[in-house]
MISEFI-410165 format. One record per residue: residue number from 0; residue in three letters; x, y, z of N, C-alpha, C in turn. Coordinates in steps of 0.2 Angstrom, whole numbers, plus 2048, in hexadecimal, padded with zeros to 3 digits. Layout:
<atoms>
  lummar  zavex  npx  npy  npz  capx  capy  capz  cpx  cpy  cpz
     NUM    ALA    X    Y    Z     X     Y     Z    X    Y    Z
...
</atoms>
This chain:
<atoms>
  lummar  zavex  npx  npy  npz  capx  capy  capz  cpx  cpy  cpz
       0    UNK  257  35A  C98   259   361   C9A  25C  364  C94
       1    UNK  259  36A  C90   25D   36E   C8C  262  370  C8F
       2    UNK  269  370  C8C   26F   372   C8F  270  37A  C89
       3    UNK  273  37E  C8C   277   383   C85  27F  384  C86
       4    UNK  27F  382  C80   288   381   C7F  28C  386  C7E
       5    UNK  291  38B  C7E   296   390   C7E  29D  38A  C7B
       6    UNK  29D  38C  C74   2A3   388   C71  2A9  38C  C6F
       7    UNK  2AF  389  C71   2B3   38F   C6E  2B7  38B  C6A
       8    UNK  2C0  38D  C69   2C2   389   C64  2C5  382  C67
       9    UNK  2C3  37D  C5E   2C3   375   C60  2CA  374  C5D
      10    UNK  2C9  370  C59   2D1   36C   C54  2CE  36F  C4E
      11    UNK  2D2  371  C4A   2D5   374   C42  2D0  36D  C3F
      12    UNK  2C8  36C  C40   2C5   367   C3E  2BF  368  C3D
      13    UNK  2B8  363  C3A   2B1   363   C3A  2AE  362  C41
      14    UNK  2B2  361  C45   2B2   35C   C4B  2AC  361  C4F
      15    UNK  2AE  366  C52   2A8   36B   C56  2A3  36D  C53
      16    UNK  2A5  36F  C4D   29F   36E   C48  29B  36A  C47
      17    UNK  29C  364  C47   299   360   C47  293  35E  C4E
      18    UNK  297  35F  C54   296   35D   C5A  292  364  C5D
      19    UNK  290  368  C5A   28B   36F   C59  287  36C  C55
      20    UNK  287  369  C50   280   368   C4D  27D  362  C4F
      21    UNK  281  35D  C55   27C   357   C56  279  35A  C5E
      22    UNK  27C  35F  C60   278   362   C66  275  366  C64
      23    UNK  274  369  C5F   26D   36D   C5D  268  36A  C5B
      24    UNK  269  363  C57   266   35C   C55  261  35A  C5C
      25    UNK  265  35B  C62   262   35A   C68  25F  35F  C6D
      26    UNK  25D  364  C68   25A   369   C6B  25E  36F  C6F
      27    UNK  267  36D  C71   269   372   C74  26B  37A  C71
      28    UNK  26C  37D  C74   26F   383   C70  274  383  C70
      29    UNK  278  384  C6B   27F   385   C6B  281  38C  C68
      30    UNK  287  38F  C6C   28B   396   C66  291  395  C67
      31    UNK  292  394  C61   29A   392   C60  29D  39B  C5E
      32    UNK  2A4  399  C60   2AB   39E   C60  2AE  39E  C5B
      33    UNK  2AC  3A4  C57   2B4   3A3   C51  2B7  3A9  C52
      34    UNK  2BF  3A4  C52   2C6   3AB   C54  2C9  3AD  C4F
      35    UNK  2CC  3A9  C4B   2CE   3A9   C46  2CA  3A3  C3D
      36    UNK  2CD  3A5  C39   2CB   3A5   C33  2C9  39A  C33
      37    UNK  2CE  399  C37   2CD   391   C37  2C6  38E  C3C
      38    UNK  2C5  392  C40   2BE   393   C43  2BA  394  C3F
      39    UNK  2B9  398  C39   2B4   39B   C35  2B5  394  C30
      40    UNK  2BA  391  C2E   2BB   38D   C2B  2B5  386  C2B
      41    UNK  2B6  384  C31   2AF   380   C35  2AB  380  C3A
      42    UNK  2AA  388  C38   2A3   389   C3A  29E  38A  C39
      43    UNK  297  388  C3D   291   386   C3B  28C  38D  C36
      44    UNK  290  392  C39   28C   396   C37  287  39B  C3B
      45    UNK  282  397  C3D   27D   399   C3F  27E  398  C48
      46    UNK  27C  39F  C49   27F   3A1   C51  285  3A1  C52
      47    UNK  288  3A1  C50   290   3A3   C51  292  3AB  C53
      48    UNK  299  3A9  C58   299   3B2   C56  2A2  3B3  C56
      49    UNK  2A2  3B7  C53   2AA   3B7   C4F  2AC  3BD  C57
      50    UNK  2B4  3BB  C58   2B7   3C0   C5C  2BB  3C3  C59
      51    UNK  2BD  3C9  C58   2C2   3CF   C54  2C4  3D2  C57
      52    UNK  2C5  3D1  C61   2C8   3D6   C61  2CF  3D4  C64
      53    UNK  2D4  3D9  C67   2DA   3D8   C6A  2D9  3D3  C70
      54    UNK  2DF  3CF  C6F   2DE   3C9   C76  2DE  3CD  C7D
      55    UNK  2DF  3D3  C7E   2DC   3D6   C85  2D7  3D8  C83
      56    UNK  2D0  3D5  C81   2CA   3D8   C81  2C9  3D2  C81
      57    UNK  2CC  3CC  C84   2C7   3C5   C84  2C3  3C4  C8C
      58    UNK  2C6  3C8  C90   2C4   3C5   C97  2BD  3CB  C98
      59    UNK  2BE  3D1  C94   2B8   3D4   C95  2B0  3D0  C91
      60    UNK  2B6  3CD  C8A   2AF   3CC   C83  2AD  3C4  C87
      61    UNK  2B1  3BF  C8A   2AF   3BB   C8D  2A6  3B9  C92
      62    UNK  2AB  3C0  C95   2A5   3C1   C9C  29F  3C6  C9B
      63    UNK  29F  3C6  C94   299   3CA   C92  295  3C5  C8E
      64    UNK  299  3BF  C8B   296   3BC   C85  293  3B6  C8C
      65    UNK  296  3B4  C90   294   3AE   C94  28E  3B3  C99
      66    UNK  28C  3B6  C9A   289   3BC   CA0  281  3BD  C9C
      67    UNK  283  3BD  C95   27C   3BF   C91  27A  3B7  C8E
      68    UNK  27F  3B1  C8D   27C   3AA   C8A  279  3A7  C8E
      69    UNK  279  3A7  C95   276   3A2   C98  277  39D  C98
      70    UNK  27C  399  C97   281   394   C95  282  38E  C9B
      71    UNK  280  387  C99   280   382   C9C  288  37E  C9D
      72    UNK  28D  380  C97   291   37B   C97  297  382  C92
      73    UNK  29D  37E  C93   2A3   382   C8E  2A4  37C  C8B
      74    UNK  2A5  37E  C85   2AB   378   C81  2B1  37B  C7E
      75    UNK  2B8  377  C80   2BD   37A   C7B  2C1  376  C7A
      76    UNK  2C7  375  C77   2CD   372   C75  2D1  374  C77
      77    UNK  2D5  372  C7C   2D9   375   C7D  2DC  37C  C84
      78    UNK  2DA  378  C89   2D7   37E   C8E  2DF  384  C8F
      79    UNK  2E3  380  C8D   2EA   386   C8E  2EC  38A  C89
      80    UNK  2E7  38B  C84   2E9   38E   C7F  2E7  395  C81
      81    UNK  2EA  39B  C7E   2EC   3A2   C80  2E2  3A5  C80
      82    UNK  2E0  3A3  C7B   2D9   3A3   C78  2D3  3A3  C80
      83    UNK  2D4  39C  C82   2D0   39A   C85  2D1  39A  C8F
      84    UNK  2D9  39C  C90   2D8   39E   C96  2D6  3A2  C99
      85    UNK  2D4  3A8  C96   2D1   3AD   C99  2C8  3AB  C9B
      86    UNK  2C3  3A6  C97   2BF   3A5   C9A  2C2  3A0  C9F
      87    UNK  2C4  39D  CA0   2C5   396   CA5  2C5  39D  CAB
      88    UNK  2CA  3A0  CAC   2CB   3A5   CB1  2C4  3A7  CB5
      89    UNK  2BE  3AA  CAE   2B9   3AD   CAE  2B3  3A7  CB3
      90    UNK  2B3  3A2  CB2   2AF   39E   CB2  2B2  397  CB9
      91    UNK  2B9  399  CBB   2B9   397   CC1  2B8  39D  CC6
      92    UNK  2BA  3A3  CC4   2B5   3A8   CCB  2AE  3AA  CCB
      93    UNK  2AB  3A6  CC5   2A3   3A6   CC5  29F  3A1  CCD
</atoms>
């Protein structure tokens, strides 16, 4: 089963980067999140999409990015970081 991945931020490492390209190796889709410069630092590149706006426009840019991706799975590090709990919100009242 093709799965499609929604990555947001991992550890200050190659680690998700890495773990993007062995499931694209396996046919899935993946788009990863970059929030800041240490995102862009390891990332893949290709399909990624950069966030730039104020952290009150996360819950809106969320539910617009997960609503158009079609998405099988979330990945993050870190699920209480200020970043990522506005999806969690988004995705338990789905």
């Amino acid at each position: 089963m093709r799965r499609s991945f929604l990555v947001l931020q991992g550890t200050a490492s190659p680690f998700f980067r890495e773990l993007a390209g062995a499931l694209c190796g396996r046919k899935h889709e993946v788009r990863r999140i970059n929030f800041c410069g240490g995102d862009l630092l390891y990332s893949r590149g290709t399909g990624d999409r950069n966030f730039s706006g104020a952290a009150n426009d996360l819950i809106a840019w969320y539910t617009k990015e997960i609503q158009s991706g079609n998405y099988t799975d979330l990945l993050m590090f870190g699920d209480c970081r200020a970043i990522h709990e506005p999806v969690q919100n988004f995705v338990c009242k789905a």
